[in-house]
Backbone as CSV, one residue per row, in Angstrom:
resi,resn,N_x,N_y,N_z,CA_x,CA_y,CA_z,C_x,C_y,C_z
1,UNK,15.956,-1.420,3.169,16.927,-2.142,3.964,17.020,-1.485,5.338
2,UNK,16.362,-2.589,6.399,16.897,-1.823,7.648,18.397,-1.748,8.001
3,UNK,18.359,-1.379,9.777,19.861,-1.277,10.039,19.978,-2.295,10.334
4,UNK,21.092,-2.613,9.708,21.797,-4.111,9.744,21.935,-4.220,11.347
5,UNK,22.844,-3.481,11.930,23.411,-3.746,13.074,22.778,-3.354,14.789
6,UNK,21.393,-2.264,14.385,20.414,-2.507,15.104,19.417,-3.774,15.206
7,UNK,19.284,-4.608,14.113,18.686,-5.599,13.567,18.977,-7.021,14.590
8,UNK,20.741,-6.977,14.848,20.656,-8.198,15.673,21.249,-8.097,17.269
9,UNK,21.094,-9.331,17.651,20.719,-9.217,18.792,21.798,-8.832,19.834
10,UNK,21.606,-8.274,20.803,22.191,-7.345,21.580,24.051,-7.880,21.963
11,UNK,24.008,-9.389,22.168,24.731,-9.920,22.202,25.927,-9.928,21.116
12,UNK,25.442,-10.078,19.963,26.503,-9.596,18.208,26.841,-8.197,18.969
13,UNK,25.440,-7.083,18.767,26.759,-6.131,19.045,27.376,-5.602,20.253
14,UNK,27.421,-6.269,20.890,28.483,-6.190,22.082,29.832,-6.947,21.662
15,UNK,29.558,-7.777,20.474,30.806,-8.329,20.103,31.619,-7.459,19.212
16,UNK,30.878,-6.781,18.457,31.287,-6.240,17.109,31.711,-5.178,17.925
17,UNK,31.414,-4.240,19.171,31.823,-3.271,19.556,33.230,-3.430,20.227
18,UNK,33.146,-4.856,20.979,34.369,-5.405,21.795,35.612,-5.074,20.927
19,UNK,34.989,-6.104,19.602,36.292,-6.534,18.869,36.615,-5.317,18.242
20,UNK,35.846,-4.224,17.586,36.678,-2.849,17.296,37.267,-2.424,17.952
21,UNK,37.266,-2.500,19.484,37.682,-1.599,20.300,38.852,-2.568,20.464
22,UNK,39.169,-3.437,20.674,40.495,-4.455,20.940,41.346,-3.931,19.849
23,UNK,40.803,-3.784,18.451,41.316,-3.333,17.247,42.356,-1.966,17.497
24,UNK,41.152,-1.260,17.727,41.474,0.218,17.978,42.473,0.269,19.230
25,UNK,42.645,-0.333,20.441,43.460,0.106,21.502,44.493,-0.371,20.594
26,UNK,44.720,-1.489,20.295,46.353,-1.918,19.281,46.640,-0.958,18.245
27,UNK,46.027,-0.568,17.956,46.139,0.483,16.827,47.194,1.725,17.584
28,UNK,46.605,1.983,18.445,46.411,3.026,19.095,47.458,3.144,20.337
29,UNK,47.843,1.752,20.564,49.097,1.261,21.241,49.007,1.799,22.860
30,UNK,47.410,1.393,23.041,47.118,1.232,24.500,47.465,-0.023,25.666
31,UNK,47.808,0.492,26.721,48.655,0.033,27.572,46.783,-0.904,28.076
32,UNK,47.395,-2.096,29.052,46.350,-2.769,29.371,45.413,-1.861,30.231
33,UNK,46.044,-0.986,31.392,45.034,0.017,32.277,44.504,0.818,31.102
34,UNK,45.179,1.612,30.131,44.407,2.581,29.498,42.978,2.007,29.217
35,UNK,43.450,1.241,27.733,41.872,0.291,27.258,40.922,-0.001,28.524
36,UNK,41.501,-0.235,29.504,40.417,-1.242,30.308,39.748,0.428,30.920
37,UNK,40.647,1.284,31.199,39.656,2.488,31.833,38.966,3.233,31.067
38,UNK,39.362,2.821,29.840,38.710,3.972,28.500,36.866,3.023,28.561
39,UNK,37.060,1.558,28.872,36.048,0.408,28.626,35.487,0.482,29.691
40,UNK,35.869,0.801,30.786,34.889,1.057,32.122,34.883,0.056,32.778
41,UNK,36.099,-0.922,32.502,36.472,-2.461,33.089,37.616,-2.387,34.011
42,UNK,38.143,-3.552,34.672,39.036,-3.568,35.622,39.978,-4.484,34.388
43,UNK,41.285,-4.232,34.914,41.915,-4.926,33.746,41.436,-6.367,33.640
44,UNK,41.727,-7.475,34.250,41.074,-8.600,34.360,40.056,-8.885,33.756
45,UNK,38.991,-8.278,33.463,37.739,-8.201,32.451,38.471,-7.912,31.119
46,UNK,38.541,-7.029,31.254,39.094,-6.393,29.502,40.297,-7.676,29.030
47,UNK,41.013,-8.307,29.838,41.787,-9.599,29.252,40.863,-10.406,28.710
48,UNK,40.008,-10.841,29.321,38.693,-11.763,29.053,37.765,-11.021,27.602
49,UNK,37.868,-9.548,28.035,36.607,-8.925,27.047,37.401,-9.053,25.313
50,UNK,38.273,-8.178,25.702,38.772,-9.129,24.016,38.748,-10.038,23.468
51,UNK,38.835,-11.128,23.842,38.446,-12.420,23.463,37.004,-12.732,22.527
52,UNK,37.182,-13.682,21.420,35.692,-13.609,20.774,34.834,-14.515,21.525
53,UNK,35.568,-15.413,22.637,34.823,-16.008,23.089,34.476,-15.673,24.555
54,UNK,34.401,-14.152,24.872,33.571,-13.633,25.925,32.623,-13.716,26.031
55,UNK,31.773,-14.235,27.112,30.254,-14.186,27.324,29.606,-13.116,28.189
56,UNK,30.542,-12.386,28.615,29.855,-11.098,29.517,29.307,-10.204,29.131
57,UNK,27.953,-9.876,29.588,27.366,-8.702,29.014,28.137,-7.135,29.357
58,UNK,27.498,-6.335,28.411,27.941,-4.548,28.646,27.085,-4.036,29.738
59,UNK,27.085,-2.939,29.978,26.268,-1.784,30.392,26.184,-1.015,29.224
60,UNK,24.789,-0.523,29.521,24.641,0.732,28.307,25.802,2.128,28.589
61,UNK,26.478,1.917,29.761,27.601,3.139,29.802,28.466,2.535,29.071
62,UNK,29.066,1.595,28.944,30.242,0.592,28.404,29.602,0.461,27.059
63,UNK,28.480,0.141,26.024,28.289,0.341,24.651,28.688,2.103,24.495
64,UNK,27.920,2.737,25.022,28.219,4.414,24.963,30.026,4.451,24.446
65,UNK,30.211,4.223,25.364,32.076,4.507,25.716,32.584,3.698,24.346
66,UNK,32.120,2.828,24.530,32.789,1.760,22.981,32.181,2.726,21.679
67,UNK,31.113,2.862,21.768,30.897,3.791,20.378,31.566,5.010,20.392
68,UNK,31.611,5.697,21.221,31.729,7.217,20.990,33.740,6.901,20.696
69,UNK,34.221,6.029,21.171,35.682,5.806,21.099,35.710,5.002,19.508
70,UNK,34.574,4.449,19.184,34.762,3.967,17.431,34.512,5.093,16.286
71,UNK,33.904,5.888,17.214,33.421,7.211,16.458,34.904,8.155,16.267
72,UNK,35.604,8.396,17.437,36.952,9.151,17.524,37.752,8.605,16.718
73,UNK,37.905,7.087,16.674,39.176,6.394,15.561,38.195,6.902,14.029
74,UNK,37.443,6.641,13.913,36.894,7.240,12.907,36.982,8.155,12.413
75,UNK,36.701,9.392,13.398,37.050,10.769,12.974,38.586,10.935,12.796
76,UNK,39.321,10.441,13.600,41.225,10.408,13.120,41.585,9.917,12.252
77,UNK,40.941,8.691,11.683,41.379,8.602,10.020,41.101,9.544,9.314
78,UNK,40.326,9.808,9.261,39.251,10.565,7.769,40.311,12.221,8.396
79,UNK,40.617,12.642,9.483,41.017,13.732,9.627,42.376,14.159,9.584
80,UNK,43.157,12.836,10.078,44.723,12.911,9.774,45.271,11.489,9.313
81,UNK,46.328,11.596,8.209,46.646,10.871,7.784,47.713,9.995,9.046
82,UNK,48.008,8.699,8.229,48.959,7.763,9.643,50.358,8.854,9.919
83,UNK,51.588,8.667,10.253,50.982,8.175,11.819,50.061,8.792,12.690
84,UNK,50.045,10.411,12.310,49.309,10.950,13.305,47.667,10.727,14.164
85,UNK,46.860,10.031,12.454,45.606,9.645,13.244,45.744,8.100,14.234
86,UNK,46.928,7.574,14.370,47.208,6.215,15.184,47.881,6.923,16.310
87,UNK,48.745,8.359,16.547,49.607,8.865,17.927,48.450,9.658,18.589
88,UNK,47.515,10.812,17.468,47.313,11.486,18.366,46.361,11.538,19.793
89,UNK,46.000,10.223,19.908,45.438,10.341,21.045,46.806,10.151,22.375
90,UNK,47.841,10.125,22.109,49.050,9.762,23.206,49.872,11.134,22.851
91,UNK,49.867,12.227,22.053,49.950,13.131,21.994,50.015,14.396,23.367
92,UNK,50.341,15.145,23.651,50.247,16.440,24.241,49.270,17.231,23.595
93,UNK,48.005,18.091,24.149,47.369,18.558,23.219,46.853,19.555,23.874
94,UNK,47.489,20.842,23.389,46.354,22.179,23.960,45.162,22.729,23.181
95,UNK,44.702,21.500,22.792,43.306,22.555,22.665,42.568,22.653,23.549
96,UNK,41.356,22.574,23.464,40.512,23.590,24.725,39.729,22.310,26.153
97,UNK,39.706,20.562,25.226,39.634,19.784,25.801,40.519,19.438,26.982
98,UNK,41.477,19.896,26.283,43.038,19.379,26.928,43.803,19.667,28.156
99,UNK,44.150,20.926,27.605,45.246,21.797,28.609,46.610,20.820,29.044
100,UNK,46.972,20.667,27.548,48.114,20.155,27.757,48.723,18.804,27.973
101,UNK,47.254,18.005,28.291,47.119,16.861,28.300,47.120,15.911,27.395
102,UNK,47.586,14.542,27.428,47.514,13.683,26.555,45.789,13.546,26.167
103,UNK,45.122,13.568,25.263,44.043,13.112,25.344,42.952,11.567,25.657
104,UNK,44.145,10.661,25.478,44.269,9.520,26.759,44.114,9.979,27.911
105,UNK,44.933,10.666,28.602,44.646,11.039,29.829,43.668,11.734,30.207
106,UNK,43.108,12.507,29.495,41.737,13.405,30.071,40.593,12.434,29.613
107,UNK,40.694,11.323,28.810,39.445,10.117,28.690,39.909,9.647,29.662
108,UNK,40.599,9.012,30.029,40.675,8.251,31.143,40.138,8.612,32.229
109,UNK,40.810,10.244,32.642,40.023,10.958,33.373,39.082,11.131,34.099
110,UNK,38.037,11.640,32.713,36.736,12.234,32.770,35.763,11.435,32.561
111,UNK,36.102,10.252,32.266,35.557,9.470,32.092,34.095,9.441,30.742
112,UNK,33.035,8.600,30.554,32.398,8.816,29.564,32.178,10.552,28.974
113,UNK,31.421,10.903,29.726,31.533,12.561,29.750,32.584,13.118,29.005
114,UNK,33.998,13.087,28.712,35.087,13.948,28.289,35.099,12.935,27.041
115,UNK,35.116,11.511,27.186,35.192,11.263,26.155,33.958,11.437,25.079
116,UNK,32.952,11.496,25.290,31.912,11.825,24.416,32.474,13.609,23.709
117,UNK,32.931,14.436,24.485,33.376,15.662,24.224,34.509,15.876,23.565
118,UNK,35.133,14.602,24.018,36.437,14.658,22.862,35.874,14.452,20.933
119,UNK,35.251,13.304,21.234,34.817,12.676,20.281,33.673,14.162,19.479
120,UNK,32.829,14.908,19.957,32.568,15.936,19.790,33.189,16.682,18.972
121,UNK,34.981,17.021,19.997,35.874,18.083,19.270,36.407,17.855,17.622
122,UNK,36.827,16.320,17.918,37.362,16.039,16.472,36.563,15.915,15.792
123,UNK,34.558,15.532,15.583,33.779,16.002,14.786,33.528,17.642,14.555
124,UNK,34.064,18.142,15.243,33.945,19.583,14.732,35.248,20.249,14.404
125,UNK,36.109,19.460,14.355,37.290,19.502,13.502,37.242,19.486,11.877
126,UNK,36.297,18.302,12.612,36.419,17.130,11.124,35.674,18.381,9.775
127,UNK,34.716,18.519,11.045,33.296,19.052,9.878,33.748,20.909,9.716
128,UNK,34.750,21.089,10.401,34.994,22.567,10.030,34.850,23.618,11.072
129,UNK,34.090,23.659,12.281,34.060,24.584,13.343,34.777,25.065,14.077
């Protein structure tokens, strides 16, 4: 069995990535600027991009950013139970990513880069380091 979701066409998963991530900002109780800067969109897009009936393509920076942010909700379930794996990204957080920062705010930030590193930290949370 191949990979299902490498398998089809580029267009599905730009949907399947959209619609997790629409998932995940509600979850997650992101404000319209957050999502849209975490997505690498202007808000106005990201109104449109949620939608199942968007036709706009990604950038491969914008799939990046959508995965590595499906990867983080991922790692916050499996690592803290509710509420905390749904707050702690709106949290205060000194660990070493942080300095005190919401970790919203330093993705927003740093843009792909910090968030790939965030997403990093809580796999090496996850996994024990």
């Amino acid at each position: 069995m191949e990979n299902l979701i490498a398998d089809r066409p580029v267009v599905d998963r730009q949907a399947v990535a959209l619609k997790a991530f629409a998932r995940i900002a509600g979850n997650w109780s992101l404000s319209l600027r957050e999502a849209a800067a975490l997505a690498d969109m202007s808000e106005s897009t990201w109104k449109r991009a949620r939608r199942p009936s968007y036709a706009g393509d990604l950038t491969k920076d914008q799939m990046l950013r959508l995965s590595a942010l499906i990867g983080l909700y991922k790692s916050l379930e499996l690592y803290f139970d509710e509420p905390l794996s749904r707050e702690w990204v709106r949290l205060p957080n000194r660990g070493p990513e942080f300095e005190g920062q919401r970790p919203i705010d330093a993705m927003v930030a740093g843009g792909l880069p910090k968030i790939m590193r965030v997403r990093a930290y809580m796999d090496a949370l996850r996994g024990g380091v």
